[in-house]
N, C-alpha and C positions, 0 to 999 in steps of 0.2 A: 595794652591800653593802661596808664596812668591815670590815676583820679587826683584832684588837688582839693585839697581840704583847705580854703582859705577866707572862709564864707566869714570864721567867727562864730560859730554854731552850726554843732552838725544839722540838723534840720535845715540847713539853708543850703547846708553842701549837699544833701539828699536832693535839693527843688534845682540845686543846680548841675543833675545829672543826664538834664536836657540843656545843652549849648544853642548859642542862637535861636533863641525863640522865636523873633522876630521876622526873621528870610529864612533860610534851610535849615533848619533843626537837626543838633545834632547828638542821637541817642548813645547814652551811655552805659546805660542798660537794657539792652536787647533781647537780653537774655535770661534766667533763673541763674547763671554760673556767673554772672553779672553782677548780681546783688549779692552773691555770695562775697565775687572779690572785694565787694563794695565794704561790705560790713568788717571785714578780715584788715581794709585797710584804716577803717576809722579807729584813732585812737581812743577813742571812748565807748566801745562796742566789743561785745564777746570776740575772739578770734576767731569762732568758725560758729556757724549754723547754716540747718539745710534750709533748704529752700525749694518748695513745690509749685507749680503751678498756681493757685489759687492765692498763695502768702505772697507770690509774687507779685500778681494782681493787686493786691493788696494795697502792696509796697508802692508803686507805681500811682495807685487811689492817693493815698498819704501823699504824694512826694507832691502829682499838682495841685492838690489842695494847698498843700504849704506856700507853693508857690503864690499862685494867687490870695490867699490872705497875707503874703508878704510883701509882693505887689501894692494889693489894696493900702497899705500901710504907710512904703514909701510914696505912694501916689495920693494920699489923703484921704482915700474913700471910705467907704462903711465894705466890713467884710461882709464878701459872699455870703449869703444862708447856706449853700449847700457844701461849700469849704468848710465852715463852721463847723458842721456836722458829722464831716469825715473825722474832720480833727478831735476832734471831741468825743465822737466812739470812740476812734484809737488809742485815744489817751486813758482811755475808761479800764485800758486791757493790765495783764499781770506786771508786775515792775521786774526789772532782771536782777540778778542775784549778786549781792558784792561780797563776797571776800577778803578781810583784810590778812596776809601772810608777811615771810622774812623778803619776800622777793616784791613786794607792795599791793598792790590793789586787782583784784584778778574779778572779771564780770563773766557772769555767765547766762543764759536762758537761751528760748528759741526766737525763731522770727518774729511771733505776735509780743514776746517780748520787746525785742529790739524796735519793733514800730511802735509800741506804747511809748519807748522811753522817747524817743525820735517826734512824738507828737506831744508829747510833754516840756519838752524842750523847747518846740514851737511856740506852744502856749505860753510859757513864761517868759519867751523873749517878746513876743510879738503884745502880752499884755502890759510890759515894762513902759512907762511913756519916757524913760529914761533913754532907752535903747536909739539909736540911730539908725538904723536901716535905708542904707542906698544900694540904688545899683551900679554896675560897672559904666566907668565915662567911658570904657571902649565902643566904639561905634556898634561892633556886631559881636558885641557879648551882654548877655541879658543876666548875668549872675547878681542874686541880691547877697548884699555883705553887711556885718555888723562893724561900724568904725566906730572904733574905740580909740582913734589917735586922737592927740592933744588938738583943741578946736574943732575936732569932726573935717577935718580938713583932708582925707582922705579921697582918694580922686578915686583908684583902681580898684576891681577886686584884690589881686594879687601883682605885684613888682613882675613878679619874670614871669607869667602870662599874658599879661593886660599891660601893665606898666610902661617896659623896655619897648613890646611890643609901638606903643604908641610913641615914645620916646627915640627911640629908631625910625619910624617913620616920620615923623614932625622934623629930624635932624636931615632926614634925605630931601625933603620938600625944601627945607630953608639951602643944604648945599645946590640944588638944581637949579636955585631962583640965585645962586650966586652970591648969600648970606653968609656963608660959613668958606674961608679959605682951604684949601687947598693942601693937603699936608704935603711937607715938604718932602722932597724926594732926592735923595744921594746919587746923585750923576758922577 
């Protein structure tokens, strides 16, 4: 299992470690060894900590909470009270540890670390009124993302998930409907 980091803030790549919200949900952490490879794969996250049963829980508390005040955000509303609150303990917790060396920046702590930093991160994007927060034009992908392109004009979560994705299909619909010729072929 591959995870894509292309939210524009980890905290969104965490809420979107649930695919398809909408029709079949599709979990990407299923597991404690889950959030392990999870954290191991974000570039702004210690490369390893454990993970027990209970931080897992946790983890998982945090992630739809973000979700839905991220949600609430792109959709206009007032956040959740009980989102709020998750988010806002977790962020209450210890900060992880930076190191600067010759080899550059090395993070380190445990999970309730990692979820503090992960809920603080939340907190300042989602208080910025600057921040854009959409979610994905794919029909059946629920991923919210931070657009930062020129104009906000950003359509997808990500190009080669979502993008092509749609762009492949919208190409096969106009060739069927007999829009798009026919490539030539060497007889």
């Amino acid at each position: 299992m591959e995870f894509a980091f292309v939210s524009g803030n980890a905290a969104l790549d965490l809420a979107a470690t649930v695919g398809s919200r909408r029709d079949e949900p599709i979990e990407l952490l299923a597991v404690p060894a889950d959030l392990k490879r999870w954290v191991a794969a974000c570039d702004e996250l210690p490369d390893r900590v454990a993970v027990d049963a209970a931080a897992f829980d946790s983890a998982l508390s945090l992630r739809e909470a973000v979700h839905r005040l991220a949600l609430d955000r792109v959709l206009g509303r007032s956040f959740d009270p009980s989102s709020l609150k998750v988010v806002n303990a977790v962020a209450a917790g210890p900060p992880l540890t930076l190191k600067l060396g010759d080899k550059g920046l090395h993070r380190s702590g445990d999970l309730h670390q990692v979820l503090a930093h992960l809920a603080r991160s939340a907190i300042a994007l989602l208080a910025d009124p600057e921040a854009c927060l959409k979610e994905c034009g794919r029909a059946d992908c629920t991923r919210i993302y931070l657009d930062r392109s020129r104009g906000a004009r950003r359509t997808w979560c990500g190009m080669d998930a979502c993008g092509n994705r749609v762009k492949a299909a919208a190409y096969r619909a106009r060739r069927r409907e007999g829009r798009v010729a026919a490539a030539p072929t060497d007889d």
